[in-house]
C-alpha positions as CSV (number, residue, x, y, z in Angstrom):
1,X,-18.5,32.1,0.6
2,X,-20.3,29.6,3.0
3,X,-17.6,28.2,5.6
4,X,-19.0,25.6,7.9
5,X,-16.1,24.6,9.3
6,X,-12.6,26.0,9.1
7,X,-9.3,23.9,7.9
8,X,-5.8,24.9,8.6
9,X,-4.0,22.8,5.9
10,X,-0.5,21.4,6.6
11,X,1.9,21.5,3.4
12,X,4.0,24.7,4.5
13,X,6.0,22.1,6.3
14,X,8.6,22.2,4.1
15,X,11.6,23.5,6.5
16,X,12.2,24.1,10.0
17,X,11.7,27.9,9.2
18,X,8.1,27.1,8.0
19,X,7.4,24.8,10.7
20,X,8.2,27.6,13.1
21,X,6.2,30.1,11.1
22,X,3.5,27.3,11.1
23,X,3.0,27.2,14.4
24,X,3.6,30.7,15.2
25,X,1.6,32.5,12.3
26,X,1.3,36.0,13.7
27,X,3.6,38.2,14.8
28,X,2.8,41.0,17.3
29,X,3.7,44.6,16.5
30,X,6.1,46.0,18.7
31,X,4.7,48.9,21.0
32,X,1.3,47.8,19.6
33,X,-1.6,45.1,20.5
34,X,-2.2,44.7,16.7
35,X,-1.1,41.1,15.4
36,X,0.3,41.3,12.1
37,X,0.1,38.3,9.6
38,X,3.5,36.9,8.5
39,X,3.6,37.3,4.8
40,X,2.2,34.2,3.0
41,X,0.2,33.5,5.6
42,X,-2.7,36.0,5.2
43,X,-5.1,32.9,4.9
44,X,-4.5,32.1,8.5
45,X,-6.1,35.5,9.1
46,X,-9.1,34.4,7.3
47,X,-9.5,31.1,9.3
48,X,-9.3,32.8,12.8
49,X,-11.9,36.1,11.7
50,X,-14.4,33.0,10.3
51,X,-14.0,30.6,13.7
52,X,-14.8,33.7,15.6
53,X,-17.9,34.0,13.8
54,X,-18.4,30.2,14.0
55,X,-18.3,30.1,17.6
56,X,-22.1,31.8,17.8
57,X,-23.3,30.8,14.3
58,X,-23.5,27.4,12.3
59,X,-22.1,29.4,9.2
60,X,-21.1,32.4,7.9
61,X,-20.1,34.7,5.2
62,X,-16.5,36.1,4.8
63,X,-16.1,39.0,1.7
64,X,-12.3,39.1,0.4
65,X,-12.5,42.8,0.0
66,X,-12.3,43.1,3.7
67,X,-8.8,41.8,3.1
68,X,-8.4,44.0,0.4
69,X,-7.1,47.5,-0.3
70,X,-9.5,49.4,-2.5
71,X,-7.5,49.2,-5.9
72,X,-6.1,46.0,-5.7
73,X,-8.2,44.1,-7.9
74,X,-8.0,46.6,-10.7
75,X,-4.0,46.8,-10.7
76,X,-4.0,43.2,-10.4
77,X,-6.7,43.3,-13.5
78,X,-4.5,45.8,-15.6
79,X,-1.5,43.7,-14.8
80,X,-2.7,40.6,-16.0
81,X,-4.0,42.5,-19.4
82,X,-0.5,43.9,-20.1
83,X,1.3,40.9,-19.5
84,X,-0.9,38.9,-22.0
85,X,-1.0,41.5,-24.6
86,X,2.7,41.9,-24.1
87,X,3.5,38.3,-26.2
88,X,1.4,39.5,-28.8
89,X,-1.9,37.9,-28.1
90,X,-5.2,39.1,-28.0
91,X,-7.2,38.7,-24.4
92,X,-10.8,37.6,-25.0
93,X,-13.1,37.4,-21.7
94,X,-14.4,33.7,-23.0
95,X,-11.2,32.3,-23.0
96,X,-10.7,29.8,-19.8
97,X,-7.1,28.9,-20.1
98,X,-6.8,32.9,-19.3
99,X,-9.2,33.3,-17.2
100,X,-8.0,30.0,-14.5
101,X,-4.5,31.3,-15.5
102,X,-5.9,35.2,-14.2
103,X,-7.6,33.8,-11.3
104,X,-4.6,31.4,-10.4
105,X,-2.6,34.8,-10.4
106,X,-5.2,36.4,-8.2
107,X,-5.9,34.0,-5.5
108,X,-2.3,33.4,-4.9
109,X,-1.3,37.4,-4.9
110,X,-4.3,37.5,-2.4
111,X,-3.0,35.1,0.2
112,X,0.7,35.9,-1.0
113,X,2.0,32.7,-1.8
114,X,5.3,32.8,-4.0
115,X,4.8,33.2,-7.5
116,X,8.3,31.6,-8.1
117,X,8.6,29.8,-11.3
118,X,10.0,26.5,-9.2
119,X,7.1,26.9,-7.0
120,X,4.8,24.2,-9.1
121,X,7.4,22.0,-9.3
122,X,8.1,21.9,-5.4
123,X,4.2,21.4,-4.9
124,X,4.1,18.4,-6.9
125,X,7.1,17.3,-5.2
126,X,5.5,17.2,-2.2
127,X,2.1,16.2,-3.2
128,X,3.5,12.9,-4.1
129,X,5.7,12.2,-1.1
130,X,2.7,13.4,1.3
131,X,-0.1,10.7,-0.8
132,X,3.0,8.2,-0.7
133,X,4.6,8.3,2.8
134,X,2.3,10.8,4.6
135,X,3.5,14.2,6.0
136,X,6.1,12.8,8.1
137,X,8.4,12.2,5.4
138,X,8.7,16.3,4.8
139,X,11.2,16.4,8.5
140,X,14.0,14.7,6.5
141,X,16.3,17.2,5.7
142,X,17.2,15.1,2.7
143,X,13.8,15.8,1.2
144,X,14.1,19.5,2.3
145,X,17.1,19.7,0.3
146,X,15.4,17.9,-2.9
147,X,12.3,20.5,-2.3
148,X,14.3,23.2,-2.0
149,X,16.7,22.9,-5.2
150,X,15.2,20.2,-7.3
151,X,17.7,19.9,-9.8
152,X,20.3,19.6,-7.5
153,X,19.4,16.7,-5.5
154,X,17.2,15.0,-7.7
155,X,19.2,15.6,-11.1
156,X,22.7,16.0,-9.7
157,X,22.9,18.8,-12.0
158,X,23.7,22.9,-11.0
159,X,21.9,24.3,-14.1
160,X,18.3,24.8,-14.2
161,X,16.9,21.9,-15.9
162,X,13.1,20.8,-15.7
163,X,12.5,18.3,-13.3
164,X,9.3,16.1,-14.4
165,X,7.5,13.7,-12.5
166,X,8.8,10.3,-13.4
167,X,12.7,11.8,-12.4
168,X,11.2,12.5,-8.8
169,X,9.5,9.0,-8.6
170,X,13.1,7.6,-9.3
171,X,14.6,9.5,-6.8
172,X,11.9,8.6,-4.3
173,X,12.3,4.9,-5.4
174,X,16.3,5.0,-5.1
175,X,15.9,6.8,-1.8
176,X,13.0,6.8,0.0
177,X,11.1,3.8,-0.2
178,X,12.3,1.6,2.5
179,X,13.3,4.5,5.0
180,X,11.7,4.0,8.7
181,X,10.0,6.9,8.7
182,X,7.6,5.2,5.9
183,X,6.2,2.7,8.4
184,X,3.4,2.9,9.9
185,X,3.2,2.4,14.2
186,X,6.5,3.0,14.7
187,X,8.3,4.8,17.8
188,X,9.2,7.5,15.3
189,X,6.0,8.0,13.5
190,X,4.2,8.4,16.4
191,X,6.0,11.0,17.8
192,X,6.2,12.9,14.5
193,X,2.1,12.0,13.9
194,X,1.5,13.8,17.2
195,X,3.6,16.9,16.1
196,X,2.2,17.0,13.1
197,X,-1.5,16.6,15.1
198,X,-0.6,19.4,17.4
199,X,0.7,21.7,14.8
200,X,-2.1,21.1,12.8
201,X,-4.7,21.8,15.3
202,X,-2.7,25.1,16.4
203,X,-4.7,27.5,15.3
204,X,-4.0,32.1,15.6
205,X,-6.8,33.2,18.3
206,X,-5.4,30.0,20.9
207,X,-1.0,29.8,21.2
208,X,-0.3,26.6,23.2
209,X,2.9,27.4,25.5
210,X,5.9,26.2,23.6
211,X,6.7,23.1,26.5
212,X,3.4,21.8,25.4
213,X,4.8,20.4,22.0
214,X,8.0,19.5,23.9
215,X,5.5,17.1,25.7
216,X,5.1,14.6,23.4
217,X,8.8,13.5,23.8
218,X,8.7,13.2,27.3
219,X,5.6,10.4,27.3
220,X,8.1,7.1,27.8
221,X,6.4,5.1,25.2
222,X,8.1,7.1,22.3
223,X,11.6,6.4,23.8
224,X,13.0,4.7,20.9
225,X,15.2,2.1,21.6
226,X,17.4,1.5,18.7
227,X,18.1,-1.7,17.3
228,X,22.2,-1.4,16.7
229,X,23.6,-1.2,20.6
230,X,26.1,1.4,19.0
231,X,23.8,3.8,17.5
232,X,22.9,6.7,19.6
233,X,19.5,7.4,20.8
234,X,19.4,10.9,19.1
235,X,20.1,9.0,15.5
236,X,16.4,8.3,15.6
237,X,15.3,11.7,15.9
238,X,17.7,13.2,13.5
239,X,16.7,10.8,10.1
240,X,18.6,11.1,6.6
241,X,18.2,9.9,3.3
242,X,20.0,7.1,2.8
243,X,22.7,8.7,0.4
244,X,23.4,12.4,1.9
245,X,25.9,12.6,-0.5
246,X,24.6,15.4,-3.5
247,X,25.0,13.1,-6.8
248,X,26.9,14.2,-9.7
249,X,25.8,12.5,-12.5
250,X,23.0,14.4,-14.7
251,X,20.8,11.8,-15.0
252,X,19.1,9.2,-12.1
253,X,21.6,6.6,-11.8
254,X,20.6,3.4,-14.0
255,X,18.0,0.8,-12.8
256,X,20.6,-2.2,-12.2
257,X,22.5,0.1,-9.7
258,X,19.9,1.7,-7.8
259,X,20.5,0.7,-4.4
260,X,18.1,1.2,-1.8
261,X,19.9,1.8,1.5
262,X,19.8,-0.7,4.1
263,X,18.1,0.1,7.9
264,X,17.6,-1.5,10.8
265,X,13.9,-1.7,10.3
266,X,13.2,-2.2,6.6
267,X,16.2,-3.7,4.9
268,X,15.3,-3.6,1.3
269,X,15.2,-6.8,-0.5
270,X,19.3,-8.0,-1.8
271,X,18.2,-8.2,-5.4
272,X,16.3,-4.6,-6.5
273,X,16.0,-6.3,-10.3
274,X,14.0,-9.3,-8.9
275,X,12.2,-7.2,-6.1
276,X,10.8,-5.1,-9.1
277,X,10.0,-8.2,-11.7
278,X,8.0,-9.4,-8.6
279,X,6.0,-5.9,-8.1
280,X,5.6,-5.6,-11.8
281,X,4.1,-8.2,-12.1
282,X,1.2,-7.2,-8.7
283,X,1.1,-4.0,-10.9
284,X,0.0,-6.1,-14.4
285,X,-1.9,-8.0,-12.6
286,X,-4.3,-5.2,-10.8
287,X,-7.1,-4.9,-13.2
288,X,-8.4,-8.3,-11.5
289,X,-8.9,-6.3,-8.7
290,X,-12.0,-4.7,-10.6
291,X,-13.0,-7.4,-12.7
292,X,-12.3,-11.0,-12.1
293,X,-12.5,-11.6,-16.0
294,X,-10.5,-8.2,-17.5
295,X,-10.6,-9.7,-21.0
296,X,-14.1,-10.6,-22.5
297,X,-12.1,-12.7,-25.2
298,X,-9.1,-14.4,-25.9
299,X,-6.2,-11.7,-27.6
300,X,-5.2,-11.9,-31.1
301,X,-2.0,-12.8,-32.4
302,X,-0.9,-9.2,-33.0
303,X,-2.3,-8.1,-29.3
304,X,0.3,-6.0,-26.8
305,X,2.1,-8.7,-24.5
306,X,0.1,-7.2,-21.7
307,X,-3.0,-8.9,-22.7
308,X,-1.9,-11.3,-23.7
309,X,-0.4,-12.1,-20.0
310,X,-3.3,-11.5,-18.6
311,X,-5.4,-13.4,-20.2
312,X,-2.6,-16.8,-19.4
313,X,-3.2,-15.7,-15.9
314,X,-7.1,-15.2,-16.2
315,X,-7.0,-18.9,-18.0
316,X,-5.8,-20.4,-14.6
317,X,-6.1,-18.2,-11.8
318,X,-5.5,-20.8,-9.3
319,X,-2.2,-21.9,-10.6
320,X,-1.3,-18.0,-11.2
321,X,-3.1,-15.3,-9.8
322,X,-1.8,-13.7,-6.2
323,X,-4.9,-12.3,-4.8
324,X,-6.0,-15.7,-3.6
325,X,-9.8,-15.0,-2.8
326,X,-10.4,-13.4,-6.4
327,X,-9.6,-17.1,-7.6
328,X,-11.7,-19.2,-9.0
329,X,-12.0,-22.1,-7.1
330,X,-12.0,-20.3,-3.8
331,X,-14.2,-17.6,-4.9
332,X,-16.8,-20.7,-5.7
333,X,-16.2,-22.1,-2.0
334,X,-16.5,-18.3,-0.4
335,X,-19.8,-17.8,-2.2
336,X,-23.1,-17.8,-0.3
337,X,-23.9,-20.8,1.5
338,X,-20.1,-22.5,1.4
339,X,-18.3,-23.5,4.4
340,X,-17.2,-20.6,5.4
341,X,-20.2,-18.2,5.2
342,X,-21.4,-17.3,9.2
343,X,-24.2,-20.1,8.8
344,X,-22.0,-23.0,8.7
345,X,-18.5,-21.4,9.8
346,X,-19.0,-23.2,13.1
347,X,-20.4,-26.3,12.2
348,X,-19.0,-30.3,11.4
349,X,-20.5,-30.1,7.8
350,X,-19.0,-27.0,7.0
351,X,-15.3,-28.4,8.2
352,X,-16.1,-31.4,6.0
353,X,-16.9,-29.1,3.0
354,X,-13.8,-27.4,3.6
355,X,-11.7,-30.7,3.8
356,X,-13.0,-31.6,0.7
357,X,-12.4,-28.4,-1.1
358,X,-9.0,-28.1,-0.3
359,X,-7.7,-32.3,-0.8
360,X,-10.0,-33.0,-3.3
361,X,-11.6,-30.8,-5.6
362,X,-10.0,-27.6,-5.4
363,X,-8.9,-26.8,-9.0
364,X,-10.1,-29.5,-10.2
365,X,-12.9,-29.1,-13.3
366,X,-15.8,-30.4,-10.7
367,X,-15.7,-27.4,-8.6
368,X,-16.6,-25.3,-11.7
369,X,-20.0,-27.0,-13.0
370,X,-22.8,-24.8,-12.5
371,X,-24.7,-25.8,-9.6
372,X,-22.0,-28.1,-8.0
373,X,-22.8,-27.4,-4.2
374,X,-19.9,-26.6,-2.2
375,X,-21.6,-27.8,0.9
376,X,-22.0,-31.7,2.3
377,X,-23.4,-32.3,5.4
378,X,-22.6,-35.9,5.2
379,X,-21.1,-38.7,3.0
380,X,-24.4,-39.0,1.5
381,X,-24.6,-35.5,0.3
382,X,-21.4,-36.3,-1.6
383,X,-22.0,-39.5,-3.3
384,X,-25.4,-37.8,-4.6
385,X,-23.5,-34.8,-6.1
386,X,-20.8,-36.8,-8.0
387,X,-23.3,-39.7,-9.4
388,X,-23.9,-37.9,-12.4
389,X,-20.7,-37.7,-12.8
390,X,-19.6,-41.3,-12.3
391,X,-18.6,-41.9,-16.2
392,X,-15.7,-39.0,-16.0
393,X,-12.1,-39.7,-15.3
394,X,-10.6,-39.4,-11.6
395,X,-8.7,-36.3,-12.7
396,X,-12.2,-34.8,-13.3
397,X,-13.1,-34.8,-9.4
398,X,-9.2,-34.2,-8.0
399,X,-6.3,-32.5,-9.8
400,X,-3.1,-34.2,-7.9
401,X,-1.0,-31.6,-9.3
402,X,-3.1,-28.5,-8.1
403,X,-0.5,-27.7,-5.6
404,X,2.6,-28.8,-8.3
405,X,4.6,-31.9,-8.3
406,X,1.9,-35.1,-8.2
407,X,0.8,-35.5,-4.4
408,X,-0.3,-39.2,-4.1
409,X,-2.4,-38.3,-0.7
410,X,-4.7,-36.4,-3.2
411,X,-8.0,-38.7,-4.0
412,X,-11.6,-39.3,-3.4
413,X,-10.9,-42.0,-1.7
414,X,-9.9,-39.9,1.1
415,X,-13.8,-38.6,2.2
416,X,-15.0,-41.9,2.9
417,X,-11.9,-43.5,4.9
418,X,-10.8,-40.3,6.9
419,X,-12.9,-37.3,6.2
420,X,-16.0,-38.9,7.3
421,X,-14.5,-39.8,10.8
422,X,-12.9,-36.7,11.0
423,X,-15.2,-34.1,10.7
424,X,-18.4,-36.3,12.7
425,X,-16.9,-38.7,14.8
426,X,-14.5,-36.6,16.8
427,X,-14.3,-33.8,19.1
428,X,-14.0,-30.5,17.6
429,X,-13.8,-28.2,20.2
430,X,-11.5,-25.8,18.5
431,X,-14.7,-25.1,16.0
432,X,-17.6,-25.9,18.0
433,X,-17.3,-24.0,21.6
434,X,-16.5,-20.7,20.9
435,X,-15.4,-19.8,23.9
436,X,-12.0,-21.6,23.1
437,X,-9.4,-19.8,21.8
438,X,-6.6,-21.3,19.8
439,X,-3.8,-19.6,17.8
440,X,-3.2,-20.0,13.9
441,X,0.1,-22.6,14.8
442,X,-2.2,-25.0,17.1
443,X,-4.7,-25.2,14.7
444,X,-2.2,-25.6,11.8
445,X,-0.7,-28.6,14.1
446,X,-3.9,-30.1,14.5
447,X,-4.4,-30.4,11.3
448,X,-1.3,-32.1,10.7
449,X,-2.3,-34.7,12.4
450,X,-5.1,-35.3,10.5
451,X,-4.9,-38.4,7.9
452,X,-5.5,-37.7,4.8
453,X,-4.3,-33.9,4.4
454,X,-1.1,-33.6,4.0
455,X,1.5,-30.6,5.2
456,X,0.3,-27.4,2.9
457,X,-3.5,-28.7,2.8
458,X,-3.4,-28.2,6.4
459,X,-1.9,-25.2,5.8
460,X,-4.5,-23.6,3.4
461,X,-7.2,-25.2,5.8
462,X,-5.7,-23.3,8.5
463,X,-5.6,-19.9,6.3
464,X,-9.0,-20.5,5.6
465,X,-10.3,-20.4,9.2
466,X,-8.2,-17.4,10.2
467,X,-9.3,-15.1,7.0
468,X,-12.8,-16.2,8.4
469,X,-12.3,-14.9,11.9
470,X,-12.0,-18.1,14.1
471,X,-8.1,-18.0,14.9
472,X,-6.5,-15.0,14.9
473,X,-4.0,-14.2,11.6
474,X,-0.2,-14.6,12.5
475,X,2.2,-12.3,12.8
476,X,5.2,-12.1,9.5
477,X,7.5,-13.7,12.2
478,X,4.9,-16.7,12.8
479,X,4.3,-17.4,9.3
480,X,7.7,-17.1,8.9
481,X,8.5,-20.1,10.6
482,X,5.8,-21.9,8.8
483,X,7.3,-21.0,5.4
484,X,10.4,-22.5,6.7
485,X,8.3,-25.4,7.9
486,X,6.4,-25.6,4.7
487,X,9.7,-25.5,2.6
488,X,7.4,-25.1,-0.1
489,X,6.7,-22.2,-2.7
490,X,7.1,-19.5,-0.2
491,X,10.4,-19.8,0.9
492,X,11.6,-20.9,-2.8
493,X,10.0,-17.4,-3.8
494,X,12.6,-15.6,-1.4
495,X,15.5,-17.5,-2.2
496,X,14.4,-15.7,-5.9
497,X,14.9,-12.3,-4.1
498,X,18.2,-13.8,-3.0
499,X,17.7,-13.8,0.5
500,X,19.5,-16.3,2.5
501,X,17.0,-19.1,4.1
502,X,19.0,-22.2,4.8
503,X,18.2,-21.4,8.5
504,X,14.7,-21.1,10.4
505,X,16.1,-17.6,11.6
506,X,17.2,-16.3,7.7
507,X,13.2,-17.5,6.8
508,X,12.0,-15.6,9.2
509,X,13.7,-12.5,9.0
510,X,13.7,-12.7,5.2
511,X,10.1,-13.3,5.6
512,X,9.4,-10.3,8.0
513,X,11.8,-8.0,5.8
514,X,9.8,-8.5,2.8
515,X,6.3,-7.9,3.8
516,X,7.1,-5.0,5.4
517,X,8.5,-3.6,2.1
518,X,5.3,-4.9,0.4
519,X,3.1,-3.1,3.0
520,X,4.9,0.5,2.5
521,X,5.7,-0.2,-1.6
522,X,1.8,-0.5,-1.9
523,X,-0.7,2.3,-1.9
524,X,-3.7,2.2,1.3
525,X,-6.4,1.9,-1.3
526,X,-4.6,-1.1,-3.8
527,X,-4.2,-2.6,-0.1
528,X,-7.4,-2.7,0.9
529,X,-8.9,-4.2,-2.6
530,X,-5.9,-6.7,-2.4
531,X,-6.9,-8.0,1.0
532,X,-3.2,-7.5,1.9
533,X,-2.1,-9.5,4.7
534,X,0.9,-12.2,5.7
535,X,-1.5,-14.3,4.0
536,X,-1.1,-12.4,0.4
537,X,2.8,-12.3,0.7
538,X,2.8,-15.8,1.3
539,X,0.9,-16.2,-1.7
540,X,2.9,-13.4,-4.3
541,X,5.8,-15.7,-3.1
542,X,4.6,-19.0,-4.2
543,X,3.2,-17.9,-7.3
544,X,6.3,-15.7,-8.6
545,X,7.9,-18.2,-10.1
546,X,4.8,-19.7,-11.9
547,X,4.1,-16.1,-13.1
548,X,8.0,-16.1,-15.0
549,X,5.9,-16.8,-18.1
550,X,7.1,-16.5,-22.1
551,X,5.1,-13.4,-21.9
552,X,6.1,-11.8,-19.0
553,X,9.9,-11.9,-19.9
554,X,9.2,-10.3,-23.4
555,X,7.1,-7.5,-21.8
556,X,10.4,-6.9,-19.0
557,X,12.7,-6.6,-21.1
558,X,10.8,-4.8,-23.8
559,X,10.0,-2.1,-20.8
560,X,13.4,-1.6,-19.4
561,X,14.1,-1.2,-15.9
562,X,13.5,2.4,-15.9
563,X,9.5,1.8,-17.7
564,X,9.7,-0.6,-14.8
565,X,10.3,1.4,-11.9
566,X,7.9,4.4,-13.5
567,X,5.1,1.2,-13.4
568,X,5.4,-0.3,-10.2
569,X,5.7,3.2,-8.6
570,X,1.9,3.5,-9.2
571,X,1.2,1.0,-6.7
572,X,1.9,3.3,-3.8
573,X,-0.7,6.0,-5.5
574,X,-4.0,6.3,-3.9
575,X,-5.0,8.9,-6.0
């Protein structure tokens, strides 16, 4: 077997007692110089005999009969035989089920790993809090508990019951999902990220001095300060599950009382019902991520609800969809050659375009004719485009309602009395010298004060320019304060959550709390397709509401909280 490079793997860190046997994997023999493996660790043995080798050769070959005593693989063999006959079957050498099941057997014997029946269970346990929350999560001694005896922390039961994989979601859902330690840049999960670094790295043939790992604490940046004067400092290195408490009942408690604790850092949104309608719906919604049209044609009568919501939503993606950029009208205006593409970022024409788009003919049925350019480098430009045009209604080149209630500063009319003068008869230097830097609020106040746009154009307008790199994105807490500003869809989505926001300072904080839970509910990989940001928050927020459709409410309460929470649990899996 071919190992160009040796891996010491991590999941033992299940409990302080494998942590230590981690780190220290060898034992030396008393009155001897031989070093002993511990037992279930014999693979560690492996990785130090093949770096050895790899430190004078690119590769090399390792033979597990040097690990071996000479009879072992026939008593294992004759084992495995007896066993099978035993319940009255017949062993045939083609049959794979037997033969994984025999090598299964073999390999673990071999690096003697328990062959405890709760053993399988405990490793998917931990598979899914480790692709979840990253190995950090394994120090609580809540989850050691809920590795160790399954059915007692996660069923609240003393008898041996099977635990299956949707009971552990739940508990991780009820327990886990807003805990500190799932953050990411965080006092605490650096320090634990550099242990688990360390650790990792450790390796048989090379001990580090114990004080080198007691190191990490001493570097002043990981001083924690907590955020409640009367918390100690130690509560931050000694983290619990938010209900210590063994439960009782024998089945997860229901949906409608699952409370996700409260902390300093990630207060869980007040209503969990409404927190998961909204995440259900992200979860519905994902196929969009793959294909901006999931469904070729229009559902039958007789079609599941689930089509038939997504195709409402595919019918007006601007009105409904929350990943902004996958709809249609701004996926026209991002194309090639728009506003926004590197050619014309910087330029007056493409801040005229962009005008345009966003107060005139953003989902309006203009910007979807085939061939309508997206691009005007003067008044001209647009007059030519629309004279084609010049028999339809005005509702054809603007919708008024695109952003809801009837906006009267909507209207053509607009490009030739103020757009115009805006965009080529002023100074931009905000767009034109690049060597000025201005933050997301400035240029969101400049626009303000531009006739013609109107508060949540300028808004979008501003959005615009910092997705495409010329102001920097603000932080939850500044876009917090614009919500509050806006008054708009945003802050009316978290009063649905039933957060309080009658105060700049409840926005904000209601603003900053939720993203944050966003950011750890949703997987890495779902993140990245998303284009998660403030920006998408924002958005889910606005559109929440809007997305409370006839559909929607059937398919909720058809599924049933619990069907819910099993659903929305697959948005933090990256698998």
């Amino acid at each position: 077997m071919a190992l160009p490079h040796a891996y010491v793997g991590m999941a033992d860190i299940l409990s302080k007692q494998l942590f230590k046997a981690a780190t220290c994997n060898q034992q030396r023999r008393i009155g001897t110089d031989h070093l002993v493996p511990v037992p279930g660790f014999r693979h560690y043995e492996v990785v130090a005999d093949t770096e050895t080798q790899l430190q004078v050769q690119s590769d090399c070959q390792i033979d597990a009969w040097t690990y071996l005593p000479g009879n072992f693989l026939k008593n294992q063999v004759v084992d495995n035989l007896i066993n099978i006959r035993g319940r009255g079957g017949t062993f045939y050498g083609d049959n794979l089920s037997q033969a994984i099941k025999m090598a299964t057997s073999l390999t673990m014997k071999w690096l003697k790993f328990s062959t405890d029946k709760l053993g399988p269970v405990q490793a998917v346990i931990v598979r899914l809090l480790v692709d979840t929350f990253g190995s950090r999560i394994l120090i609580l001694q809540g989850v050691h508990n809920a590795i160790k005896q399954p059915e007692v922390h996660i069923l609240g039961t003393k008898t041996r019951k099977k635990v299956d994989v949707n009971q552990i979601r739940t508990w991780i859902l009820a327990n886990l999902v807003s805990h500190p330690l799932t953050q990411k840049n965080t006092p605490e999960t650096e320090v634990l990220d550099e242990i688990y670094s360390w650790v990792e790295n450790c390796r048989p043939d090379s001990f580090q001095r114990q004080h080198d790992l007691l190191q990490i604490y001493a570097k002043p940046k990981h001083y924690a300060q907590p955020r409640n004067p009367n918390t100690p400092s130690s509560a931050v290195f000694e983290p619990q599950l938010s209900n210590p408490q063994i439960q009782t009942h024998s089945q997860p408690p229901p949906p409608s009382s699952i409370s996700i604790s409260t902390f300093d850092h990630i207060p869980a949104p007040p209503d969990p019902e409404q927190t998961a309608g909204i995440l259900l719906k992200v979860q519905l919604l994902l196929p969009f991520l793959d294909n901006i049209a999931p469904l070729a044609v229009r559902p039958r009568q007789s079609a599941g609800l689930k089509d038939k919501f997504l195709w409402h939503v595919q019918q007006s993606t601007d009105r409904l969809l929350p990943f902004q950029d996958l709809a249609i009208s701004r996926r026209l205006i991002l194309a090639d050659g728009g506003p926004y593409s590197p050619a014309h970022l910087r330029t007056r024409a493409g801040f005229f375009s962009a005008m345009i788009f966003w107060s005139v003919t953003f989902n309006a049925p203009i910007v979807q004719v085939s061939g309508f350019p997206t691009l005007f480098r003067s008044l001209a430009d647009w007059k030519e485009a629309v004279e084609q045009f010049k028999e339809k209604q005005p509702n054809f080149f603007c919708n008024t309602n695109a952003y809801g209630p009837c906006v009267t500063d909507r209207s053509p009319k607009n490009i030739e009395s103020h757009y115009v003068q805006q965009a080529f008869g002023t100074p931009l230097p905000w767009l034109l010298d690049s060597q000025i830097s201005v933050s997301f609020k400035t240029l969101f106040d400049t626009f303000k004060c531009l006739k013609g746009l109107g508060l949540f154009t300028s808004f979008m307008l501003a959005v615009d320019y910092a997705i495409a790199g010329l102001v920097r994105k603000p932080s939850p807490a500044g876009l917090g304060k614009i919500v509050w500003e806006l008054k708009k869809g945003g802050q009316k989505g978290l009063r649905n959550l039933h957060y309080n926001v009658d105060t700049e300072q409840e926005t904000v904080e209601a603003f900053c709390n939720f993203h944050t839970y966003l950011e750890n509910c949703i997987g890495q990989r779902i993140k990245e397709k998303m284009m998660f940001d403030v920006f998408i928050t924002e958005h889910l927020l606005c559109k929440d509401s809007r997305l409370e459709l006839k559909d929607f409410k059937q398919l909720k309460t058809m599924y049933g909280m619990k069907k819910i929470e099993d659903s929305i649990f697959s948005l933090s899996d990256d698998v």
